[in-house]
N, C-alpha and C positions, 0 to 999 in steps of 0.2 A: 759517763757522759758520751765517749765515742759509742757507746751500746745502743744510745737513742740517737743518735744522729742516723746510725746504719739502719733500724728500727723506722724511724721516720720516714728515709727514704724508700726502707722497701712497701710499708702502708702507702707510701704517696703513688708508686707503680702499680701496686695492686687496683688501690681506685679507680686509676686514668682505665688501666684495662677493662673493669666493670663496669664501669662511666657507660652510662642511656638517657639520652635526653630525652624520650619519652618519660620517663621516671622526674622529672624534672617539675614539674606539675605539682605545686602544694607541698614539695620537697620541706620538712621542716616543719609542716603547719600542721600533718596530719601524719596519722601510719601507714606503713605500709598497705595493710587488707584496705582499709576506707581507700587509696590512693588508686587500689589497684581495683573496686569495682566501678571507680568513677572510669577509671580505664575500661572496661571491660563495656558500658555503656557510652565508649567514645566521646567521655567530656574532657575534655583537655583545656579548659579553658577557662575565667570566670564570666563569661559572657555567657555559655553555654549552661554553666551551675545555673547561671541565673535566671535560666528558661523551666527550672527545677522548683516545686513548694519543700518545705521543709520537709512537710510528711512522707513527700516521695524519696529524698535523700537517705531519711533514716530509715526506709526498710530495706535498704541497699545493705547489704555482711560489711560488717567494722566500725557500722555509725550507731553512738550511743550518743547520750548528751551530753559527756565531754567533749565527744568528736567533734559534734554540731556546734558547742559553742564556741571551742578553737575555729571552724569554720567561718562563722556566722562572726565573729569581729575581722580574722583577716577581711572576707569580702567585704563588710563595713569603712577599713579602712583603705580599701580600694574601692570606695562608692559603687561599690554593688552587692545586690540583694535576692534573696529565692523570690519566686513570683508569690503573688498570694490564692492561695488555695479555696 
């Protein structure tokens, strides 16, 4: 039991140190590669997804249609959507 409290604590310092709030973006909803060429094309945002058609999302590296349809309800239940194409 003391083995995971000391365990816990040192994961919990290691994160705070790698912690990037750019990285923060979709954290959770998608992977890393999809995350990181929405990065890479400066969308941080769902407003800005939403200036995007589907079609252009998925030729971006990471997006398949799993990706897309984790995507495609999160922005749904944040009342936003890709444009239409």
């Amino acid at each position: 039991m003391i083995n995971l409290v000391i365990m816990s604590k040192s994961l919990n310092s290691i994160y705070a140190v790698n912690y990037d709030s750019k990285e923060e973006f979709l954290y959770g909803v998608i992977a890393i590669p999809a995350r990181r060429a929405l990065e890479k094309e400066k969308i941080d945002s769902l407003e800005k997804l939403s200036d995007y058609s589907e079609k252009e999302i998925l030729q971006m590296h990471g997006f398949g249609k799993n990706t897309m349809e984790r995507l495609k309800n999160y922005m749904k239940e944040n009342q936003f959507f890709f444009k239409e194409a």
